[in-house]
C-alpha positions in Angstrom: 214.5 132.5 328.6 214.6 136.3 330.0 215.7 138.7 328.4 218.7 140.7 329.9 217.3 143.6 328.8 214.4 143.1 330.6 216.4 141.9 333.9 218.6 144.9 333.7 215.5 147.8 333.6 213.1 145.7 336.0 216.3 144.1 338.7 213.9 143.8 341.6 210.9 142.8 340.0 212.8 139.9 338.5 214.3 138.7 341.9 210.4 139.3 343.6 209.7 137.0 341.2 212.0 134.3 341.5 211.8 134.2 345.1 208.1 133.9 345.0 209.1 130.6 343.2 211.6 129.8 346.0 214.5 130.0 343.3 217.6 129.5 345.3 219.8 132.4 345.4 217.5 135.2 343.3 219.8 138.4 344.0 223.3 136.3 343.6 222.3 134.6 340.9 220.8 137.7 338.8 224.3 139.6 340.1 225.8 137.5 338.1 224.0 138.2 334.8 224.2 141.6 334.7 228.2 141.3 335.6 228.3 138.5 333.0 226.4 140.4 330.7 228.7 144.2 331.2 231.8 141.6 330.4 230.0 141.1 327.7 229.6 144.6 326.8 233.3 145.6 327.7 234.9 142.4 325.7 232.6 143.3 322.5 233.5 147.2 323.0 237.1 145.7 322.6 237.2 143.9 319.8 234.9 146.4 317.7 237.5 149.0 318.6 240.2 146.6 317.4 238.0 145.6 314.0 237.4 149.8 313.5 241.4 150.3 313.8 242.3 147.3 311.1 239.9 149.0 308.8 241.4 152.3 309.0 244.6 151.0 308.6 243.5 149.1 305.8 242.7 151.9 303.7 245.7 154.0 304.4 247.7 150.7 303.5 246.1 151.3 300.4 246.6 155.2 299.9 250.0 154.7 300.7 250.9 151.7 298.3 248.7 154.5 295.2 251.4 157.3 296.6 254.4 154.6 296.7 255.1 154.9 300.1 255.7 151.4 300.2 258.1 151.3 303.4 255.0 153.0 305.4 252.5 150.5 303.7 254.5 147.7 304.8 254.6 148.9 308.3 251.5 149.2 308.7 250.8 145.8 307.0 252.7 144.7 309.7 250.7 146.2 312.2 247.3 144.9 310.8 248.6 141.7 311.5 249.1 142.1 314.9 245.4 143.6 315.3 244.2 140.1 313.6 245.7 137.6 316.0 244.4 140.3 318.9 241.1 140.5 317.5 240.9 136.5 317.0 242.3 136.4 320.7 239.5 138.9 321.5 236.5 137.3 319.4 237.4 133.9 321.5 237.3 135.7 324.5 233.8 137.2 323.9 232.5 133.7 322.6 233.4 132.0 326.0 231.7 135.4 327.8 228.5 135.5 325.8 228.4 131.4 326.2 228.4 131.3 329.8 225.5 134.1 329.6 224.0 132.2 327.7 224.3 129.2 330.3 223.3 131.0 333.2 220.2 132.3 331.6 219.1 128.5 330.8 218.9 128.1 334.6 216.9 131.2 335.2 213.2 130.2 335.0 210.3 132.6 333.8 208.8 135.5 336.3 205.6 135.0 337.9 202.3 136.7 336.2 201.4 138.8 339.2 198.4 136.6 340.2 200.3 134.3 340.7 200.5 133.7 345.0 204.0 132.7 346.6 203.9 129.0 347.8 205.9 126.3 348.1 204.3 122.7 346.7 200.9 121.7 345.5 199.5 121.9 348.6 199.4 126.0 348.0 197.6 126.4 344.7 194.2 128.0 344.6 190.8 126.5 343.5 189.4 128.8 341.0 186.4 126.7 340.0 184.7 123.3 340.5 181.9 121.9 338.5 180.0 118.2 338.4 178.7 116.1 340.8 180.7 113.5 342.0 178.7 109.7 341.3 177.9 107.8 345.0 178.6 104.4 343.9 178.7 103.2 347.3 181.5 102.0 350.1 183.6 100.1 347.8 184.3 101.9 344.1 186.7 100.0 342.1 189.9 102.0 340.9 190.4 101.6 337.0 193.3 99.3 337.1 190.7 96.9 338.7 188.0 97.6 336.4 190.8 97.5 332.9 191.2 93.8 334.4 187.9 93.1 334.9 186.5 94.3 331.4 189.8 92.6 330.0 190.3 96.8 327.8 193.9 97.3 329.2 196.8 95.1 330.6 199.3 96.2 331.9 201.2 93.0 332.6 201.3 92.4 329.2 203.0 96.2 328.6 205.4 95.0 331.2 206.7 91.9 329.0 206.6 93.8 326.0 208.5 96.8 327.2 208.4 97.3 330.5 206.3 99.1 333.5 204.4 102.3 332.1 203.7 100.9 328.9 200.0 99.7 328.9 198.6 97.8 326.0 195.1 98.9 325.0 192.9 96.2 323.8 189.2 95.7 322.1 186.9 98.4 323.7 189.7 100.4 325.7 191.8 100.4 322.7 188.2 101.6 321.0 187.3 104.1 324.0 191.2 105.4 323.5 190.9 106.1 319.4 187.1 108.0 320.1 188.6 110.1 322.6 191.4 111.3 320.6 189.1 112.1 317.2 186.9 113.7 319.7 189.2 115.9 321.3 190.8 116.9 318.3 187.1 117.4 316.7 186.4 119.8 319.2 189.4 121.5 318.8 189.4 121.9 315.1 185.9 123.9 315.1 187.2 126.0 317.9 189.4 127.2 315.5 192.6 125.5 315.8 194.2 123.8 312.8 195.3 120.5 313.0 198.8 119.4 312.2 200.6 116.0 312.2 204.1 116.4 313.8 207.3 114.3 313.9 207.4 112.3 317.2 211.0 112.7 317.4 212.8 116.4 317.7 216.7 117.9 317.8 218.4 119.2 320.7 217.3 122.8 319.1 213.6 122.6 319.2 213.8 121.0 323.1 215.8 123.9 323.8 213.6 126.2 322.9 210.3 125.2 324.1 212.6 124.7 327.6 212.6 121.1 327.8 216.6 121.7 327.6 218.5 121.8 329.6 216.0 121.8 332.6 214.0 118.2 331.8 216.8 116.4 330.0 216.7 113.6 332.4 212.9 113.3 331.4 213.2 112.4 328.4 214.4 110.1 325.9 217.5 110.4 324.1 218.4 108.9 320.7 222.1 109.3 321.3 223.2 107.6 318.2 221.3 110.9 316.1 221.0 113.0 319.3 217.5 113.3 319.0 214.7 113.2 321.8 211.6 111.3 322.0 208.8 114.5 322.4 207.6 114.7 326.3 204.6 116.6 325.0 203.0 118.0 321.1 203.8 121.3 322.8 207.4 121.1 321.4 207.6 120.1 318.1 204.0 122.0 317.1 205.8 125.2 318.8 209.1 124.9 317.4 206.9 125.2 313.7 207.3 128.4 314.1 211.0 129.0 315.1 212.9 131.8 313.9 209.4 132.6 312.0 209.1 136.8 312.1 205.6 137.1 311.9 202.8 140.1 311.0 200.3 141.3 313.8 197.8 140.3 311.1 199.4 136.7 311.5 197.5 136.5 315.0 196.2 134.5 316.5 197.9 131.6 315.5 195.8 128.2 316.7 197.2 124.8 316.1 196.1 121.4 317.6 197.7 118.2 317.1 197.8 114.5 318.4 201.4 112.2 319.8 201.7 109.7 322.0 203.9 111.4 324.8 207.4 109.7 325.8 208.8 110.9 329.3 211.0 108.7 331.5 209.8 110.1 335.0 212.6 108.9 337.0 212.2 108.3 340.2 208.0 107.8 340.3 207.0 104.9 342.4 204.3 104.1 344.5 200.7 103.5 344.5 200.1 106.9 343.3 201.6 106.3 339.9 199.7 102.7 339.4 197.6 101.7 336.6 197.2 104.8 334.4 198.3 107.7 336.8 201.7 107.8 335.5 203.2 106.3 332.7 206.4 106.4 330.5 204.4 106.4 326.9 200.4 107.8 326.9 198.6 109.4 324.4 197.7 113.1 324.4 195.6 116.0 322.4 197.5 119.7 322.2 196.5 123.3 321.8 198.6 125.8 321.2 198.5 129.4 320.4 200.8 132.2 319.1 199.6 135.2 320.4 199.8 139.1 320.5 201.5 140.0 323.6 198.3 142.1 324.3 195.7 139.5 323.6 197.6 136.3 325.1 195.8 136.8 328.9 192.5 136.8 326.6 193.8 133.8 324.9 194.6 132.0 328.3 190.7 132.5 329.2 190.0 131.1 325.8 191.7 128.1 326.5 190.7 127.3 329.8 186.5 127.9 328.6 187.7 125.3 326.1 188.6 122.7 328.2 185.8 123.1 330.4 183.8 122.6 327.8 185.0 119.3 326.5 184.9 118.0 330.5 181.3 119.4 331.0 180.3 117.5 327.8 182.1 114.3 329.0 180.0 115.2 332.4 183.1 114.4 334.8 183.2 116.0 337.8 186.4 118.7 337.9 188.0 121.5 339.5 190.4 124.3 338.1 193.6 125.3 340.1 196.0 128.5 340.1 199.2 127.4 340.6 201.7 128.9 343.2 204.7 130.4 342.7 206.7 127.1 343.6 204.6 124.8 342.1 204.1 126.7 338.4 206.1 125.1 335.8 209.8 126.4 334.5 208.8 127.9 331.4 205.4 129.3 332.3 204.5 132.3 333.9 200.8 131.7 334.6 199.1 127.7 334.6 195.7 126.6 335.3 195.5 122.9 335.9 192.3 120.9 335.5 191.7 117.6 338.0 188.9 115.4 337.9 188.1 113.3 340.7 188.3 109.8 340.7 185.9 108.3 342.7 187.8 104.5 342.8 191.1 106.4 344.5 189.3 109.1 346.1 191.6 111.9 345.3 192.0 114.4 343.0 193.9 113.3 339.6 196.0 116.3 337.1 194.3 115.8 333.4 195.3 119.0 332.0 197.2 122.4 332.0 197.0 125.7 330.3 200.2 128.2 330.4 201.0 131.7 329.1 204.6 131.4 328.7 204.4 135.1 327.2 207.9 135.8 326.0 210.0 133.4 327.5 210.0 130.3 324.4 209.5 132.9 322.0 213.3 134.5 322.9 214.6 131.1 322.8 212.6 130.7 319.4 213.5 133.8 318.2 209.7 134.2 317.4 209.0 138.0 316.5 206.7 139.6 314.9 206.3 143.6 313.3 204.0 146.0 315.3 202.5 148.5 314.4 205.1 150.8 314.5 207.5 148.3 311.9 209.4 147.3 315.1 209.8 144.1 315.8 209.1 141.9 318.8 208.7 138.7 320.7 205.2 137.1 320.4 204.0 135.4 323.2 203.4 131.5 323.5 200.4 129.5 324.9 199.8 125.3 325.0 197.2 123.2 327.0 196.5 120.0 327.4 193.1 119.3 325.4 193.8 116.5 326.6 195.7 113.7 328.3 194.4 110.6 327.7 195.6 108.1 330.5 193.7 109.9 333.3 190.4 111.1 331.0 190.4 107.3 330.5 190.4 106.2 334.2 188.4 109.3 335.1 185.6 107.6 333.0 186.2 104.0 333.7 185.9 105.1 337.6 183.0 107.5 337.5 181.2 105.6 334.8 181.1 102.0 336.7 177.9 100.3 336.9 176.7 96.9 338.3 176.4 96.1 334.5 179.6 97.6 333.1 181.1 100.9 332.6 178.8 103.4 330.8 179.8 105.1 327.9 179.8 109.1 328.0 176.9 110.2 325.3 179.0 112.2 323.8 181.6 109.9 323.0 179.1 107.2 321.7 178.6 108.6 318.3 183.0 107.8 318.3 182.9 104.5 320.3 179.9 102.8 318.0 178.8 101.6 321.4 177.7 102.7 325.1 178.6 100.3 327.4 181.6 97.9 328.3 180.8 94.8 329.8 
């Protein structure tokens, strides 16, 4: 969330920003904040004015009940209450003002880093990078829904029955191949330096709010309505929300967490033969990073992340680009995101197996993350998560690029996890 501070003393800078996202209505809408946000100032102006005349008259209730002026004491009584019904009156009127700030900031999303290019959809982000060779295996590929049936390792008919579409059940080797990826993502991450956690799988309406899942994804994701609580779209939010309302030391940095969750996220509306097989479910498996980072390291930290993820993909030797993303195509929360595809040679195209963002402040003021510089001020740290990484696609990535006459190949580095190198 932005802070009003910040829209007030940088007005245009914000709106450039949101219009390079295509945000409907930039200048009306930010109009409004800073109108909302002087009622604010006016109403609480008021009612502290009203609070600083009770207290006065307090006290010379009191000097003149010690003198035993008690006509003039009761008078005055009288008039104290009157300022406490007006200053209830006015403290209700400020709650509604600062609320439906408060509301109207939810819908703002963060501003653009400034390398980030204007652009409408996908079709706009850059290529940064692109690395491995993409295998020939002749005219007719098969795509990994083919090849899970074939090598009997995931079936999603079965998911269906049991649950419903999007639920794939893993079985003997691609339930296998599924457990060594995870311990070898999370391997790799925990001697990069990040600390692994276990997190609840479930979180309150609090901690989606403040990663940003609320209330611009609620349609996403799964609600327990009987405990109002939400099945996690992502480790990002519980693993960030650790450290909500957490006022931390500059010595405290960086901060480097990792952990593993299956990921729950309804995806309304997704149909087609894009989403098939493992493109696009509604439950999949996923490794996090995330990072807690001085506001003038975090950009540093970003380029960590991303040489960490090209790492793991250059020793799973699958051939993968790196994307900027546009203006309109950058996530709500985030104000810079590099997404890593690989290609998958059994659909021809492109697939999305992970992301890195620099949300810099925007969580952390909905977190109320801060931290003391140097000075013994404090401020809001920034916030970082990847994907390190998503299962579903790694998995078909491999199945796809690694298909043989004689099975599917095993990446040697994964062998060691698997206990074998080849499904057939």
């Amino acid at each position: 969330m932005l802070q009003v501070q910040f829209i007030r003393d940088h007005k245009e800078t914000v709106i450039a920003g949101l219009e390079k996202r295509n945000f409907a209505n930039a200048a009306k809408i930010i109009e409004e904040v800073l109108t909302a946000d002087e009622n604010r100032r006016l109403a609480q102006v008021a009612l502290d004015n009203t609070l600083a005349e009770s207290n006065k008259i307090s006290k010379e209730i009191g000097g003149f009940f010690k003198s035993g002026e008690v006509q003039k004491a009761t008078l005055l009584k009288e008039k104290t209450g009157q300022l406490k019904e007006l200053s209830k009156e006015q403290t209700d009127a400020l709650n509604k003002i600062t609320e439906a700030l408060q509301t109207l900031l939810y819908t703002i999303p963060n501003i653009p880093h400034a390398s980030v290019k204007a652009g409408t959809s996908e079709k706009d982000n850059e290529e940064i990078f692109k690395e491995g060779e993409i295998p020939d295996l002749g005219d007719s590929p098969l795509p990994h829904w083919e090849l899970a049936k074939k090598y009997d390792i995931i079936d999603f008919e079965l998911g269906t029955k049991i649950t419903g579409a999007g639920f794939p059940v893993y079985k003997g080797k691609g339930a296998r191949l599924q457990r060594a990826l995870i311990n070898y993502f999370l391997d790799k991450n925990t001697k990069a330096g990040y600390t692994e956690v276990q997190v609840p799988h479930l979180v309150n309406a609090a901690s989606a709010t403040a990663t940003g899942q609320l209330p611009d994804k609620e349609g996403q994701m799964y609600h327990c309505a009987e405990d109002d609580l939400y099945l996690i779209p992502t480790a990002e939010v519980p693993i960030t929300n650790m450290f909500r309302g957490n006022l931390l030391q500059e010595t405290d940095f960086p901060i480097k967490r990792t952990g593993y969750t299956p990921c729950f996220r309804r995806e309304a509306g997704s149909y087609g033969a894009h989403v098939r097989g493992l493109n696009r479910l509604h439950q999949f498996d996923k490794v996090e990073i995330v990072c807690v980072e001085h506001p003038e390291k975090s950009y540093q930290a970003l380029d960590g992340m991303v040489a960490h993820i090209k790492e793991i993909l250059n020793e799973l030797k699958l051939p993968y680009r790196i994307l900027r993303l546009c203006g309109g195509d950058t996530g709500f929360t985030a104000a810079l995101t590099f997404d890593f595809e690989l290609f998958s040679t059994g659909q021809d195209r492109w697939l999305e197996i992970s992301s890195a963002s620099n949300f810099e402040t925007f969580q952390a003021n909905r977190l109320k993350l801060r931290f003391k510089n140097k000075d013994g001020k404090s401020e809001l740290a920034h916030t970082l998560n990847g994907s390190s990484l998503a299962l579903p696609r790694v998995l078909a990535g491999i199945l796809e690029n690694y298909q043989t006459e004689k099975g599917i190949k095993i990446p040697e580095v994964l062998v060691p996890y698997c206990g074998f190198d080849i499904i057939n």
